[in-house]
LOBADREN-199719 format. One record per residue (C-alpha): x, y, z; residue in three letters; residue number from 1. Coordinates in Angstrom, 2 decimals. Layout:
<pts>
       xx       yy       zz  type  seq
        X        Y        Z   ALA  NUM
...
</pts>
This chain:
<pts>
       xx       yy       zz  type  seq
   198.01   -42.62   -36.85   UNK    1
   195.55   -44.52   -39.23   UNK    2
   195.97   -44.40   -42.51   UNK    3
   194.00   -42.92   -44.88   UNK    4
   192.07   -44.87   -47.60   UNK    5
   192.83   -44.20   -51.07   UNK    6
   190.37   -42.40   -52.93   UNK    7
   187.62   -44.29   -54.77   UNK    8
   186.62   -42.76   -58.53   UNK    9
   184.20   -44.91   -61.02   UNK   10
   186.02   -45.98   -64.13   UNK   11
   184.36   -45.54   -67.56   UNK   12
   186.45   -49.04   -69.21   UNK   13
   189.36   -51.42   -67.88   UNK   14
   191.05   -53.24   -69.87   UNK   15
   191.97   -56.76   -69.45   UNK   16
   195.41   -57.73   -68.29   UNK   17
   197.64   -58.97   -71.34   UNK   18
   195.35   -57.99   -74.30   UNK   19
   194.05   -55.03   -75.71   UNK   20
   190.30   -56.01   -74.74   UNK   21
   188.11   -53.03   -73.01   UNK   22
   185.32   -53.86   -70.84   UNK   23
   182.78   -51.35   -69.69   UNK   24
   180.03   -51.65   -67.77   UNK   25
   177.12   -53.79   -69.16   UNK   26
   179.52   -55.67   -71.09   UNK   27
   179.60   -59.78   -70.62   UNK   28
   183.29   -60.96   -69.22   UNK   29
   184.47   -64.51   -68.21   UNK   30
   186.21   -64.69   -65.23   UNK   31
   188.99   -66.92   -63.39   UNK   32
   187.22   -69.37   -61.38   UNK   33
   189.22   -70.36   -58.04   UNK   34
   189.08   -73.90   -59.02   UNK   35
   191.74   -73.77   -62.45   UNK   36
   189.75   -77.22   -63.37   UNK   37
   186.42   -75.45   -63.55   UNK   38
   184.90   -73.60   -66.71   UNK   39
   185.12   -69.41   -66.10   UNK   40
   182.88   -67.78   -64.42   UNK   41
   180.23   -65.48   -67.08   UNK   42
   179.50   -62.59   -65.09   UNK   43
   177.82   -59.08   -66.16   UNK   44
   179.79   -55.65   -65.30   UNK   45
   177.56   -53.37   -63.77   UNK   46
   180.07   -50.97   -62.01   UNK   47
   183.90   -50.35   -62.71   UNK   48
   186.06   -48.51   -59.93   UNK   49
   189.70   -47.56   -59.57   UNK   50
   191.31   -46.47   -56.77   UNK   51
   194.65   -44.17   -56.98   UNK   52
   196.47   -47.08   -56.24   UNK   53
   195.87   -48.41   -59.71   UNK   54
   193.65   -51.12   -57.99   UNK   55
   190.92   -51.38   -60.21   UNK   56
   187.61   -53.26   -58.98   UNK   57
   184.14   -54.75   -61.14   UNK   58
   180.73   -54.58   -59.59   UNK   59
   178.98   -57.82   -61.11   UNK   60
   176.14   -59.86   -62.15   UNK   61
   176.77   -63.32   -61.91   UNK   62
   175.72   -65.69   -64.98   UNK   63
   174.55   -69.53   -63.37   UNK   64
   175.00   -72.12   -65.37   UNK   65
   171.96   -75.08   -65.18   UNK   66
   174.34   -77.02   -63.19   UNK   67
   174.70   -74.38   -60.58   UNK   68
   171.07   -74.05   -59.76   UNK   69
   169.36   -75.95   -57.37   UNK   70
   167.11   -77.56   -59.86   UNK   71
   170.70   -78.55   -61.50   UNK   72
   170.69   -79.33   -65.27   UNK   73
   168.23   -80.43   -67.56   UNK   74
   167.41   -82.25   -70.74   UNK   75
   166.28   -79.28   -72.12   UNK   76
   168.95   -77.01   -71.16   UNK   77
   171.66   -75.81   -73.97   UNK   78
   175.33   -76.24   -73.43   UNK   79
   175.87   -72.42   -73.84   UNK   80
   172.76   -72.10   -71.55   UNK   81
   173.36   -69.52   -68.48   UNK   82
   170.66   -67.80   -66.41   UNK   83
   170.94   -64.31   -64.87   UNK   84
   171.06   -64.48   -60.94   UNK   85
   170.63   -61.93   -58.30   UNK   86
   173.86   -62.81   -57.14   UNK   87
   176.17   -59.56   -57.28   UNK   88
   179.69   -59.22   -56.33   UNK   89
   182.85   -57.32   -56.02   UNK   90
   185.80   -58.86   -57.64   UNK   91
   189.47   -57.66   -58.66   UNK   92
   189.43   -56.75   -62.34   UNK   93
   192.26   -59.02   -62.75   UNK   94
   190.41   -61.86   -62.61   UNK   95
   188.39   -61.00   -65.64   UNK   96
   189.99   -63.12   -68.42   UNK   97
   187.80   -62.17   -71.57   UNK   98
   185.04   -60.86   -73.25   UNK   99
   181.63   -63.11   -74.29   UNK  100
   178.30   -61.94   -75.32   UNK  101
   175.32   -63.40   -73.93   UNK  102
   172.57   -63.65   -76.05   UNK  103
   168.90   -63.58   -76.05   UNK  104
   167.12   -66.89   -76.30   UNK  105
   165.87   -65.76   -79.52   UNK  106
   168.79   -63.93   -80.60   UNK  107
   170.97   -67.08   -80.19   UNK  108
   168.45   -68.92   -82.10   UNK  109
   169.45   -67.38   -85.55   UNK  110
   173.03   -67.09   -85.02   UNK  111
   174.65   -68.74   -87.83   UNK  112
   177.91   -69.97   -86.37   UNK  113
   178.11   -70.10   -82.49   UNK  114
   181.61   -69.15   -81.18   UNK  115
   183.57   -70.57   -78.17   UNK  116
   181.63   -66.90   -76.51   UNK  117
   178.96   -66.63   -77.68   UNK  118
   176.09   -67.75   -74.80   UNK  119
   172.41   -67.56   -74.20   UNK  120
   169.87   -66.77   -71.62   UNK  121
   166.02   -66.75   -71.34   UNK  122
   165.84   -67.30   -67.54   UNK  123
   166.86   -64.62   -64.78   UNK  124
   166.89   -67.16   -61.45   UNK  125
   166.63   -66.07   -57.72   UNK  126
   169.77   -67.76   -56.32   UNK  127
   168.39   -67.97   -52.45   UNK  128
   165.32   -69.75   -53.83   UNK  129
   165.50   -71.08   -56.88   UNK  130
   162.83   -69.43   -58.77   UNK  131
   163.11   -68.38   -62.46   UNK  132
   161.58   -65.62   -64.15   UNK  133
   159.33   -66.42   -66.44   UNK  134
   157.86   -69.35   -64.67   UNK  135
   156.44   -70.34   -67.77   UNK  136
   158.56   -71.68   -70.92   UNK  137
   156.67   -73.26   -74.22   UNK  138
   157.12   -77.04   -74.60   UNK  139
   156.93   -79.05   -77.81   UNK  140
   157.00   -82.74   -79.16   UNK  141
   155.12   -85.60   -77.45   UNK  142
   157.71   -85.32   -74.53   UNK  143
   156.37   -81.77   -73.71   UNK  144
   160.09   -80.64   -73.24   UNK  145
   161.02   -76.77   -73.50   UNK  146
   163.07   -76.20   -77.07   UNK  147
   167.03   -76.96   -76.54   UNK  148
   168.87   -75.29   -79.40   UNK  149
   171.33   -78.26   -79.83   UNK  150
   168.66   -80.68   -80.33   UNK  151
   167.69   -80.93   -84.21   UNK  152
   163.81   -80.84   -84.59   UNK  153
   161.39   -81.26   -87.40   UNK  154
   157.95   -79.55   -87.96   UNK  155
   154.86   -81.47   -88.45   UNK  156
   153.58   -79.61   -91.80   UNK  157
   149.90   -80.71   -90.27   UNK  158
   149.56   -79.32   -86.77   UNK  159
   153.08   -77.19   -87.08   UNK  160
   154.08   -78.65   -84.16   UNK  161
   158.37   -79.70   -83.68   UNK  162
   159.13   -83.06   -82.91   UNK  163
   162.19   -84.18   -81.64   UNK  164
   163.21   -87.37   -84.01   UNK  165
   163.89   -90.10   -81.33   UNK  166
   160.11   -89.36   -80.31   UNK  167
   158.78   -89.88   -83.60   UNK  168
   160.60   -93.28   -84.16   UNK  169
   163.64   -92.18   -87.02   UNK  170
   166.91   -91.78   -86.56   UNK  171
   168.89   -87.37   -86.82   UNK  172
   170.22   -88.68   -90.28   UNK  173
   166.60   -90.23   -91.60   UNK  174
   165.25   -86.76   -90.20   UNK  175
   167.76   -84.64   -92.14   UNK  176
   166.92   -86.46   -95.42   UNK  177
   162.82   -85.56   -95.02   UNK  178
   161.68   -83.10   -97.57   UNK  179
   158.22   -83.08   -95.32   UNK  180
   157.22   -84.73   -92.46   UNK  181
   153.69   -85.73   -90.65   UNK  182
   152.88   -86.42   -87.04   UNK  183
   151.36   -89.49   -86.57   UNK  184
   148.09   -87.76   -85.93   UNK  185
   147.55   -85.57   -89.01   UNK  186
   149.80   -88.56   -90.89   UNK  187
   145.97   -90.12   -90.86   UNK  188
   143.80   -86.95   -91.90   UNK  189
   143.24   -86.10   -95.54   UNK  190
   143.58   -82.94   -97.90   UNK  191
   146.76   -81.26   -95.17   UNK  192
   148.78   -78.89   -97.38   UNK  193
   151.89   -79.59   -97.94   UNK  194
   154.87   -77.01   -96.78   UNK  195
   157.34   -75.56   -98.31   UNK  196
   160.05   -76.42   -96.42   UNK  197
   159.94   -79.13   -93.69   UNK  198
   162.91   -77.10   -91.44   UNK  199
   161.67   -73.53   -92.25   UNK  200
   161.60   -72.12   -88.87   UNK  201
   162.80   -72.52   -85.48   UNK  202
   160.75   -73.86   -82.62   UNK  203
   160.74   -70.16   -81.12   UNK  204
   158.64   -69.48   -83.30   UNK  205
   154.88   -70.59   -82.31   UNK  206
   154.57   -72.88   -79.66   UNK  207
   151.19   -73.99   -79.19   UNK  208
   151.67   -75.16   -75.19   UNK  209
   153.04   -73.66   -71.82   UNK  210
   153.81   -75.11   -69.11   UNK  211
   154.30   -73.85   -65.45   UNK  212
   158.14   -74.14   -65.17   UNK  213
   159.85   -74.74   -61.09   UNK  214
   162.40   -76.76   -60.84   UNK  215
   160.14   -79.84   -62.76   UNK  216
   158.04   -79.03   -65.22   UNK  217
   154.49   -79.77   -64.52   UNK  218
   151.40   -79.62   -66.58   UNK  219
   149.14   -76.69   -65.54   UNK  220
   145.54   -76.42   -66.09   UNK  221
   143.80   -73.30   -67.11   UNK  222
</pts>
């Protein structure tokens, strides 16, 4: 005689083996990778279900990081940088190992202290092809490079442009000593006002370029 299955019901929370962490759906987990020498996995729960058993399983949402994408990782791209794939799964809730909260590019941006879990995203990426949503990120500096959040900047208080200080010929400590700063192109026009504060916003705030954004980035041409 065949046996029946046990009965599937959808669980409002699990939580995590050994701690007193609950996980519902839409929260952000990190989970065991099969390789113990690899980083966890960042995944998103989208559906908890328990069986009556007590075999509880996560519908998820996988997090890539840059280095898992086919365009692999970039100058530009943030240590805690993940994009969100259309790569779903089913995986035994026992292989979730924590919470983490993944952030919004902009989000991350003004966090004052970034923890071991805290992450970011500003890409979703199409794991079959490679494509990212949006295909269009804003660049700065005379490298034309999208912003990277670990990467100290300063702001030209001509043009308001952000310059990266290895382009502009001075050293992250001679940058951190500037009370104001000039590009070399407004450095030679006359009457520019003078800022308050050299470091007074992030790059997310007003880029003045875009640029059509594949796995290269390439200049586009309205």
């Amino acid at each position: 005689m065949a046996k029946t299955r046990p009965g599937k019901r959808d669980a409002d929370s699990y939580t995590i083996r050994g701690t007193n962490k609950v996980v519902r759906a839409g929260d952000c987990v990190l989970m065991r990778p099969s390789d113990t020498g690899k980083p966890p996995y960042v995944a998103r729960i989208e559906k908890i279900e328990a069986d009556n058993r007590g075999n509880t399983k996560v519908r998820v949402r996988w997090y890539y990081r840059p280095e898992e994408s086919i365009g692999g990782r970039r100058q530009f791209h943030g240590a805690k940088e993940l994009f969100l794939s259309d790569h779903y799964d089913v995986q035994s809730a026992h292989t979730i190992e924590g919470k983490c909260t993944v952030h919004s590019f902009k989000s991350y941006t003004k966090l004052e202290n970034v923890g071991a879990e805290d992450y970011y995203c500003r890409f979703e990426y199409k794991a079959a092809t490679g494509a990212f949503t949006p295909d269009r990120v804003a660049v700065y500096c005379k490298c034309e490079m999208p912003y990277n959040p670990d990467d100290l900047m300063v702001q030209c208080e001509g043009c308001k442009d952000w310059y990266h200080p290895a382009c502009v010929g001075m050293t992250i400590v001679e940058a951190k000593k500037l009370d104001s700063f000039l590009c070399s192109e407004c450095s030679s026009e006359e009457d520019v006002k003078k800022p308050q504060n050299a470091f007074s916003a992030s790059p997310q705030a007003g880029a003045k370029v875009h640029h059509k954004f594949n796995l290269t980035v390439t200049r586009v041409h309205d």
